[in-house]
C-alpha positions as CSV (number, residue, x, y, z in Angstrom):
1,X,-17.8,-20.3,17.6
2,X,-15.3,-17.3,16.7
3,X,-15.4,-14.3,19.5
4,X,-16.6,-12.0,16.5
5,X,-20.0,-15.1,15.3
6,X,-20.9,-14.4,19.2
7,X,-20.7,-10.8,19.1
8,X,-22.4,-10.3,16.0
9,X,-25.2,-12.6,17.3
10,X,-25.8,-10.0,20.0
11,X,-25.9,-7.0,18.3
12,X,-28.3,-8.6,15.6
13,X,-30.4,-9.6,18.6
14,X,-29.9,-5.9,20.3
15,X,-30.6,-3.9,16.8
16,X,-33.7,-6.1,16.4
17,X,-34.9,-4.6,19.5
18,X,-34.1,-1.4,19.1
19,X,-32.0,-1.5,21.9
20,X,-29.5,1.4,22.2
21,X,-26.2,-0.2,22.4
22,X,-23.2,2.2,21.5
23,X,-20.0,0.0,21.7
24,X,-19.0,-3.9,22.3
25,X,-16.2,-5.6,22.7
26,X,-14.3,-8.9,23.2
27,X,-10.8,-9.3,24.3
28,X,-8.9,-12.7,25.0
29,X,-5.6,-12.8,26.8
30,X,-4.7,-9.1,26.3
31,X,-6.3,-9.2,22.5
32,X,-8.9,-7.6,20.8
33,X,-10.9,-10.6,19.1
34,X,-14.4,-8.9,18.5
35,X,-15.8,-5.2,18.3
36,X,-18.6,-3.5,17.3
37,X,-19.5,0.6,17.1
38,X,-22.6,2.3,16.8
39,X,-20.6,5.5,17.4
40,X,-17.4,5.4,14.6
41,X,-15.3,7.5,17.1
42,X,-14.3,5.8,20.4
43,X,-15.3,8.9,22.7
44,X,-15.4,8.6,26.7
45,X,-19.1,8.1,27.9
46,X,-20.6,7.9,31.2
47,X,-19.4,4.3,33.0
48,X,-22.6,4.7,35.7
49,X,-22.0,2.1,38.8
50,X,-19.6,0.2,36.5
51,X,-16.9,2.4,38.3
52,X,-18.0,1.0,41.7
53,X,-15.1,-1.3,40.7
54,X,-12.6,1.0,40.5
55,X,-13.5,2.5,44.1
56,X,-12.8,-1.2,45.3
57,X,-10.0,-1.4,43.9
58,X,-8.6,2.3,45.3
59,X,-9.6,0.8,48.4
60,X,-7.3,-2.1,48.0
61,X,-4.3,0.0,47.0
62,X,-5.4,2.0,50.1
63,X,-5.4,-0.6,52.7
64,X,-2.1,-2.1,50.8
65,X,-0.4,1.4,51.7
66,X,-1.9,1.7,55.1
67,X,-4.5,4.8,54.8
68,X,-7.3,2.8,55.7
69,X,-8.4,-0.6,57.1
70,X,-11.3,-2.7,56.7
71,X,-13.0,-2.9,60.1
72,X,-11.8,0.5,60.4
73,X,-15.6,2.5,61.5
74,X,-16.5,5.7,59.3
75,X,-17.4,7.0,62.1
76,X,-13.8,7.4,63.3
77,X,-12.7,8.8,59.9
78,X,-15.2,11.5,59.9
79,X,-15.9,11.9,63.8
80,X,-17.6,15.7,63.1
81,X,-20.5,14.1,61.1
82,X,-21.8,11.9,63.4
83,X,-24.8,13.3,65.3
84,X,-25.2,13.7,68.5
85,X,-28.4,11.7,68.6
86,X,-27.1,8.9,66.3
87,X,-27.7,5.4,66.7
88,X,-25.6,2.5,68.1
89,X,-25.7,1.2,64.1
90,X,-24.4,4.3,62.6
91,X,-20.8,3.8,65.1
92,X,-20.2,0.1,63.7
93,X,-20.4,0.8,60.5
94,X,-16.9,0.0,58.8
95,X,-15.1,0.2,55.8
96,X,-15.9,-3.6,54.4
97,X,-19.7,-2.9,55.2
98,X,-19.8,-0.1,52.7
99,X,-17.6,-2.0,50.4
100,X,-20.3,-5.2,50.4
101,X,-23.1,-2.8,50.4
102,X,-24.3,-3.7,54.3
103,X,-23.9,-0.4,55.8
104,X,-27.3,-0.9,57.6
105,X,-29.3,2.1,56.0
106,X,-33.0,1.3,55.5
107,X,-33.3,2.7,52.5
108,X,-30.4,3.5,49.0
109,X,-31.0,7.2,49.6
110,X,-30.3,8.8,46.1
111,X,-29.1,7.7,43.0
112,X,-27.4,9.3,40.1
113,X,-30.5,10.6,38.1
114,X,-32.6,11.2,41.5
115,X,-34.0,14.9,42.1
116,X,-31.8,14.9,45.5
117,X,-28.6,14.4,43.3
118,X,-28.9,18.1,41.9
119,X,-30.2,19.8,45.3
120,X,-28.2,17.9,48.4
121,X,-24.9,20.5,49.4
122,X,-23.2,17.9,51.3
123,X,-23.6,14.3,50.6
124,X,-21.5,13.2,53.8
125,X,-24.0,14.7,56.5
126,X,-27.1,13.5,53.9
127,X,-25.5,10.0,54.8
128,X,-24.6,10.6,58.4
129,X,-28.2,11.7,59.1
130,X,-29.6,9.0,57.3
131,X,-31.7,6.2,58.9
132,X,-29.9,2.9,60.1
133,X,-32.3,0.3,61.2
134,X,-30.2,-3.0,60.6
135,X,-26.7,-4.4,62.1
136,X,-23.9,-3.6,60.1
137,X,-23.0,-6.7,58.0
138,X,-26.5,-8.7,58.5
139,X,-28.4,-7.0,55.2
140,X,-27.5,-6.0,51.6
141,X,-28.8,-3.2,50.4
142,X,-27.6,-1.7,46.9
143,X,-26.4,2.4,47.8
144,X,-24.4,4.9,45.9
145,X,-23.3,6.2,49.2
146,X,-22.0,3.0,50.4
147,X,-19.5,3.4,47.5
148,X,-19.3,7.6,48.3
149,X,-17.5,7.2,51.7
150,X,-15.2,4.9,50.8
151,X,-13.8,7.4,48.1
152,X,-14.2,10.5,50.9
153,X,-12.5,8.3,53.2
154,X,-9.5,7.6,51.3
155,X,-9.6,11.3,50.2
156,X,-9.4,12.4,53.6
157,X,-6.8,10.1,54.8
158,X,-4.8,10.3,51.3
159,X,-5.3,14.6,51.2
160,X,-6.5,14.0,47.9
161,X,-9.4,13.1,46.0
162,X,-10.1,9.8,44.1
163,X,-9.1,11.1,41.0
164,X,-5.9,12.6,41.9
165,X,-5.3,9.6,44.3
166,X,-5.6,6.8,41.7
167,X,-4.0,9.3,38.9
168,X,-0.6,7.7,38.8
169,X,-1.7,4.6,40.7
170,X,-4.3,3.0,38.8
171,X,-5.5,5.5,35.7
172,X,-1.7,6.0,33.8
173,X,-0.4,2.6,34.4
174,X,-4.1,1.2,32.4
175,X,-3.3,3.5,30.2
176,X,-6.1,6.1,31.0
177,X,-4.8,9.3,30.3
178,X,-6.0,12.3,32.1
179,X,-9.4,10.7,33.3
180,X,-12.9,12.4,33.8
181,X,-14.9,11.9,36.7
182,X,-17.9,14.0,38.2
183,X,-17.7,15.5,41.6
184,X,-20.2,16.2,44.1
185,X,-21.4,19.9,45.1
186,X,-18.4,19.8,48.0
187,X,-16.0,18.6,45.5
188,X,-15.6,15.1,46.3
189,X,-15.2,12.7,43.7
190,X,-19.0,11.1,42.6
191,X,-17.3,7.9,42.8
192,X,-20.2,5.7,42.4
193,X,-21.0,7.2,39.1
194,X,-19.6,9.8,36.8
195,X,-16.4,8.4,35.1
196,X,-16.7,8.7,31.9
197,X,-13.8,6.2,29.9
198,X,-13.6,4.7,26.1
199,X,-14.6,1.5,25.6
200,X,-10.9,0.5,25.1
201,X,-10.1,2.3,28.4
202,X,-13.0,0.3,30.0
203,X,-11.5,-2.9,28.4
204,X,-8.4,-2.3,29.6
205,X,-10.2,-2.2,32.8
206,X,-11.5,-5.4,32.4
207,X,-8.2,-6.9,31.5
208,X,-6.8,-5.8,35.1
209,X,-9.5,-7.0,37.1
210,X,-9.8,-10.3,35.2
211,X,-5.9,-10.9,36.1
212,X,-6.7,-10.1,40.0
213,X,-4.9,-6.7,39.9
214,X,-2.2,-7.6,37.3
215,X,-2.0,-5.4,34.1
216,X,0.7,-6.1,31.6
217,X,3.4,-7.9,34.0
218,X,2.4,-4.9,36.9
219,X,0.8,-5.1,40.0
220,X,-1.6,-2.4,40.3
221,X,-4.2,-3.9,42.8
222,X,-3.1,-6.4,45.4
223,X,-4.0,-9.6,43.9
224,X,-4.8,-11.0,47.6
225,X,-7.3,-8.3,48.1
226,X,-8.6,-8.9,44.4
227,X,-9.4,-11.9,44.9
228,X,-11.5,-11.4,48.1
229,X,-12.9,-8.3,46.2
230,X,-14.1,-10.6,43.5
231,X,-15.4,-13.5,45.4
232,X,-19.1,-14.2,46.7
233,X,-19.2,-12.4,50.4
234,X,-22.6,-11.5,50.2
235,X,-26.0,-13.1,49.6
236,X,-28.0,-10.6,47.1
237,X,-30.7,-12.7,46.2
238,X,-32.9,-10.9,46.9
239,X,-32.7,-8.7,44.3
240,X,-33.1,-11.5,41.8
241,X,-36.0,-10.7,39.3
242,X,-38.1,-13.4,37.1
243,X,-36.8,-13.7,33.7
244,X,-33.2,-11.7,34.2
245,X,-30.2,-13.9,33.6
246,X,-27.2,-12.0,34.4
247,X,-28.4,-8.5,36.0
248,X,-28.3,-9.1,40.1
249,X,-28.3,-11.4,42.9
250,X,-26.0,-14.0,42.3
251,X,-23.4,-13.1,45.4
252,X,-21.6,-10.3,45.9
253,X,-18.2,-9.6,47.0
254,X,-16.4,-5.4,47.5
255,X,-18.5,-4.0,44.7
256,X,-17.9,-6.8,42.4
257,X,-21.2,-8.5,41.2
258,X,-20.6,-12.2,40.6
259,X,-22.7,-14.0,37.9
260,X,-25.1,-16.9,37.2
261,X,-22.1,-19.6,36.3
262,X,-20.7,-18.8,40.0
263,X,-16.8,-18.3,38.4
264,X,-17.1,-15.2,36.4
265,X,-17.9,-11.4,37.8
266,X,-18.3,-8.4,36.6
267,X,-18.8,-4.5,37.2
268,X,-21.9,-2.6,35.7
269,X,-23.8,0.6,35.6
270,X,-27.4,1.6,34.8
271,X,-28.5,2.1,30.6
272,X,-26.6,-1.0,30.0
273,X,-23.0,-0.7,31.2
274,X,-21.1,-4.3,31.5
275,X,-17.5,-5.1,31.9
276,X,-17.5,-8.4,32.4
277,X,-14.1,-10.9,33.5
278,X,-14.0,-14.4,32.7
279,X,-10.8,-14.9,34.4
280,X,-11.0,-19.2,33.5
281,X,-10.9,-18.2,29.6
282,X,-8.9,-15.2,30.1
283,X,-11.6,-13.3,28.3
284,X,-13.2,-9.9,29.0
285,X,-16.7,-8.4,27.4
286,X,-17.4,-4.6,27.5
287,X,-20.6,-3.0,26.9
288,X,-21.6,0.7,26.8
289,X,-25.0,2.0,26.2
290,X,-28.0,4.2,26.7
291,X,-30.9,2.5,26.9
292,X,-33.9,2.3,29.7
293,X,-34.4,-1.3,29.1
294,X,-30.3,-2.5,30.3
295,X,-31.4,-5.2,32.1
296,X,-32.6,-7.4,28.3
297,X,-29.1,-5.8,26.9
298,X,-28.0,-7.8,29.9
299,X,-29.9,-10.9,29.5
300,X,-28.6,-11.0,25.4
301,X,-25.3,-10.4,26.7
302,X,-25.5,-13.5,28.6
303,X,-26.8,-16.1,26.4
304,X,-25.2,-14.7,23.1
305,X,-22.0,-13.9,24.3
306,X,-21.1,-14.6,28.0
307,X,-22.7,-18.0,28.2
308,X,-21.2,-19.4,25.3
309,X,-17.4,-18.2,26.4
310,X,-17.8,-19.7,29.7
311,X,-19.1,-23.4,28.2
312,X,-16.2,-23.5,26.0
């Protein structure tokens, strides 16, 4: 079946729902194949925890130019933070356990829509003070703030936030022009939510990450530390719900969520975010919505669309 049949048989399936999807799109080795727009201008809308992604992969391009290391402890990056009466749990925390989500906190803390989000000064002591009650490593547990400190980390060793760090980096070479992202009340990029992108800016996203790093013949990511990134390091199943086919808990490597056929992966973001790589069919699927229910926009996504590419 032709990339636009399978994308037309998802958004018949979403419109007879009523699900709000605002763009789609298919692209196959570097070509637009398939699109659909609810919106007839291409503006830049909120990407949610689909830009986890992109804080992996300033991490990468960190460690790659020596600002920060993996078993490197958070602790030791922000040393005036740490509380007097903190825990032995709080210490061992490092880099990679924020990155796969197994920083030890016992419970996510807040989230982007959360009452907290809009009153909480400073979001690094609100983590420092926060409960640990598991060994770093031993226990996933999905947090924005996992994803937080890593960007505050590389802003701190870099003297520059995210946004400026990855500027010229990562945003210019994908083509991303002058890029919006939220920051928090201290001025620290959101990182775990807030950039807002077009859904050709998210594709070309995709494109990157589906080539390990490589966008047009350049480098951007390390492909060594894309493929690790990429790759089931974690066991998330216990998020796994009854009856959702793509959404969570099918392994989990640096905030890259790995899907049900166990070769393709994807970043995504709450109201029904998905940028998905199918790096065996060089083929990438974006999604950008607003809609409470994003976990059937998921599920449609998979057996219209997703499924289908990765049976060819």
């Amino acid at each position: 079946m032709k990339d636009c049949d399978l994308l037309q048989t998802f958004v018949t399936a979403v419109t007879a729902e009523r699900l709000n999807v605002n763009y789609a799109q298919i692209w196959r080795d570097g070509s637009l194949t398939a699109e659909y727009k609810r919106i007839p201008v291409k503006t830049r809308l909120n990407t949610w925890s689909t830009c986890k992604g992109v804080v992996s992969c300033a991490a990468g391009i960190a460690i790659d130019e020596g600002l920060i290391r993996l078993d490197e402890r958070i602790a030791d990056i922000f040393p005036e933070y740490v509380p007097e009466s903190a825990g032995p749990y709080l210490k061992e925390i490092t880099i990679e356990h924020l990155l796969t989500m197994t920083s030890g906190l016992s419970s996510s803390l807040f989230f982007c829509d959360g009452p907290e989000r809009y009153t909480v000064q400073d979001w690094i002591s609100y983590f420092f003070n926060a409960s640990f009650t598991d060994v770093p490593g031993t226990k996933w547990l999905y947090s924005n703030f996992n994803t937080y400190m890593v960007s505050c980390a590389i802003e701190r060793r870099a003297g520059v936030n995210l946004l400026e760090y990855l500027r010229h980096r990562f945003f210019e070479p994908l083509g991303i022009g002058n890029p919006d992202w939220t920051l928090c009340p201290k001025g620290h990029v959101h990182a775990a939510n807030g950039l807002y992108v077009t859904i050709d800016e998210l594709s070309h996203y995709g494109e990157m990450i589906c080539n390990y790093g490589n966008y047009h013949g350049k480098q951007i990511v390390p492909e060594s530390y894309m493929r690790k990134a990429t790759s089931n390091l974690v066991d998330d199943s216990a998020c796994r719900t009854e009856g959702n086919k793509i959404y969570a808990g099918y392994g989990y490597g640096y905030q890259f969520i790995r899907n049900p056929d166990g070769a393709s992966f994807r970043s995504d973001g709450n109201y029904g975010q998905f940028c998905i790589a199918v790096p065996q069919k060089s083929a990438v699927i974006t999604v950008m919505s607003l809609e409470g229910n994003y976990p059937r926009i998921g599920t449609l996504l998979w057996e219209d669309v997703v499924n289908q590419i990765t049976a060819e």
